[in-house]
C-alpha positions as CSV (number, residue, x, y, z in Angstrom):
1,X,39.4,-81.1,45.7
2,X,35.7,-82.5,45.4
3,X,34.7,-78.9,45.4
4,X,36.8,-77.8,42.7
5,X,35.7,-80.7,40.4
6,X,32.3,-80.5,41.6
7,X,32.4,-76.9,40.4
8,X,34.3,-77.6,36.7
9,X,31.0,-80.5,36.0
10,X,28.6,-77.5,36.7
11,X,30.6,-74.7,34.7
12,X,31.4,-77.7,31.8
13,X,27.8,-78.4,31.8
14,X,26.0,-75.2,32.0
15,X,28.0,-73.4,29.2
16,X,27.1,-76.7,26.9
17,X,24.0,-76.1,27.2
18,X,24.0,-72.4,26.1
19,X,26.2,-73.1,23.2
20,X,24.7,-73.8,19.9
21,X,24.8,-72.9,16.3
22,X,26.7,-69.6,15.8
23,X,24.9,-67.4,13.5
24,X,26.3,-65.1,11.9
25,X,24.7,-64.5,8.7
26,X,21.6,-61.9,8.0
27,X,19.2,-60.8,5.8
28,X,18.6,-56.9,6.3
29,X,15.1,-56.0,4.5
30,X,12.1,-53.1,4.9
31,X,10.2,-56.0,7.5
32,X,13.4,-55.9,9.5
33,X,17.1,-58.0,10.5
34,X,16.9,-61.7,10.3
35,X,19.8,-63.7,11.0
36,X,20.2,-67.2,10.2
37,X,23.2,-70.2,10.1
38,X,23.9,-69.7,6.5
39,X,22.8,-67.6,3.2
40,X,24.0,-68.8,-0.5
41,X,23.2,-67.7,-3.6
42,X,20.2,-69.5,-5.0
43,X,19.2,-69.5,-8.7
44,X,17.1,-67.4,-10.8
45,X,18.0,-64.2,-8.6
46,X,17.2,-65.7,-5.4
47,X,19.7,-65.8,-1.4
48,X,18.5,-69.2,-0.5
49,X,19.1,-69.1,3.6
50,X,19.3,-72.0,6.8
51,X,17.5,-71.0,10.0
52,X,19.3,-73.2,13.2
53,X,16.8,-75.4,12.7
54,X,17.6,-76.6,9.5
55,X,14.4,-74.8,7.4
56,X,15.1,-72.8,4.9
57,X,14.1,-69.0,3.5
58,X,14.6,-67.8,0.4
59,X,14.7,-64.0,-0.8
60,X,14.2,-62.5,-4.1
61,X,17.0,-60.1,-4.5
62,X,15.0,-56.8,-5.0
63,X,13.3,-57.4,-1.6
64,X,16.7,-56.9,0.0
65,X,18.6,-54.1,1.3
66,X,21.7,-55.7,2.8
67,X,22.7,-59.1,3.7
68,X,25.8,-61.0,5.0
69,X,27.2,-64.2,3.5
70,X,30.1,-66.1,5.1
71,X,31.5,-62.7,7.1
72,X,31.6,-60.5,3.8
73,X,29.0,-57.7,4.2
74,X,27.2,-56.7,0.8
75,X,25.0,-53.4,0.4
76,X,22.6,-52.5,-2.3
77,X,24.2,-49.3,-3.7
78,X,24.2,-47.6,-7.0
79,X,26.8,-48.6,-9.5
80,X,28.7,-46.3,-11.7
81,X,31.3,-46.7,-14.2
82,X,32.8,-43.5,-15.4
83,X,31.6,-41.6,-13.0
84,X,28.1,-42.0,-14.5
85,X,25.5,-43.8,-12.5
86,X,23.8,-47.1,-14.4
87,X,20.6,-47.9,-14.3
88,X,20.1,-50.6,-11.6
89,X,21.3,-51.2,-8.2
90,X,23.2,-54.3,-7.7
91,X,25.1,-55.2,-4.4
92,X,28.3,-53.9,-3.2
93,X,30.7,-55.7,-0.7
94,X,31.7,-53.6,1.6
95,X,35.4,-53.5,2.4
96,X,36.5,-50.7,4.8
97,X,34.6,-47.7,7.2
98,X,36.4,-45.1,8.5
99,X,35.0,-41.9,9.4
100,X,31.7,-42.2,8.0
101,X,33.4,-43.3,4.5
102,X,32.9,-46.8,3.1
103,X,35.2,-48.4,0.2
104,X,33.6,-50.8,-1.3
105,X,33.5,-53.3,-4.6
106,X,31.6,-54.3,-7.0
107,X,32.9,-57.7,-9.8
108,X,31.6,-57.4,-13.2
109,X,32.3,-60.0,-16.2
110,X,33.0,-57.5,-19.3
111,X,32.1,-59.2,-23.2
112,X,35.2,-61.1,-23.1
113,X,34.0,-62.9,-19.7
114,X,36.8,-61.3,-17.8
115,X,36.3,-60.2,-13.9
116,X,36.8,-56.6,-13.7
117,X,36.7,-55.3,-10.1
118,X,35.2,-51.8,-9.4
119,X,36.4,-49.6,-5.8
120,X,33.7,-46.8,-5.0
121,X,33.7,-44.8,-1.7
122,X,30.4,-43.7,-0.5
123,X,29.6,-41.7,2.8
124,X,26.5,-42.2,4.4
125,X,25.4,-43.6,1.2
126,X,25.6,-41.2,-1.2
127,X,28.5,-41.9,-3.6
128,X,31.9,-39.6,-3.7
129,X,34.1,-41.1,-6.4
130,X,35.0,-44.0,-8.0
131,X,38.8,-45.1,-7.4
132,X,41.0,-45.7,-10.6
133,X,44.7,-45.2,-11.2
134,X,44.7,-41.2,-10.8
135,X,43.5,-41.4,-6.9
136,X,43.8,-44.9,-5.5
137,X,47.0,-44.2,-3.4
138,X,45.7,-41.2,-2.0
139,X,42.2,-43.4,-1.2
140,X,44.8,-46.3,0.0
141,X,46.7,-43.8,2.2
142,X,43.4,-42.2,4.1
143,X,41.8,-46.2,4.2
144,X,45.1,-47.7,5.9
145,X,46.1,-45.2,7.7
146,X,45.2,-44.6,11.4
């Protein structure tokens, strides 16, 4: 009986002391992965993020490529409306990949201020199609579907 409470003490204390912050947020950019506890949108353009230690980093938008934020992955990707690209980038949270082919979307405020969502499936980063009312339950079926 000592043994086996002998050996809980060592298990309870040993796996304490490897357990810390979990992090499980990232900053992808050209230098590289960083990960950190926690990224939030700063102002003026800017992912404000907490190292375990409590310091913080921030990033200008245009010097990243990919980031994660709270378990929602977002990708800089080209954004087209119509089937026509725009001119910037602006970054896409990813929803879905299956077979190489990514659903993703993108929220824009039209004039009005109202928050229209966007679908666009990409493979391997290039862009295939924009989903709208003609082929979303064809896109639905092959993104749900096993």
């Amino acid at each position: 009986m000592k043994k086996l409470i002998l050996i809980a003490i060592i298990a309870t204390v040993t796996l304490s002391a490897y357990s810390g912050p979990v992090v499980t947020d990232y900053v992808v950019t050209e230098d590289g992965v960083t990960y950190f506890t926690k990224v939030r949108y700063g102002t003026n353009a800017y992912l404000v993020c907490k190292n375990e230690d409590g310091s913080k980093v921030k990033y200008r938008k245009n010097e990243i490529i990919s980031y994660r934020k709270s378990g929602e992955v977002f990708q800089k990707k080209q954004v087209f409306i119509k089937g026509k690209p725009c001119e910037d980038c602006d970054f896409l949270k990813l929803l879905k990949t299956k077979h190489g082919f990514s659903i993703y979307m993108f929220q824009k405020n039209d004039a009005n201020g109202n928050l229209n969502k966007l679908f666009y499936v990409y493979k391997d980063d290039k862009f295939v199609l924009e989903i709208n009312k003609d082929n979303y339950l064809q896109m639905m079926d092959f993104f749900t579907k096993s």
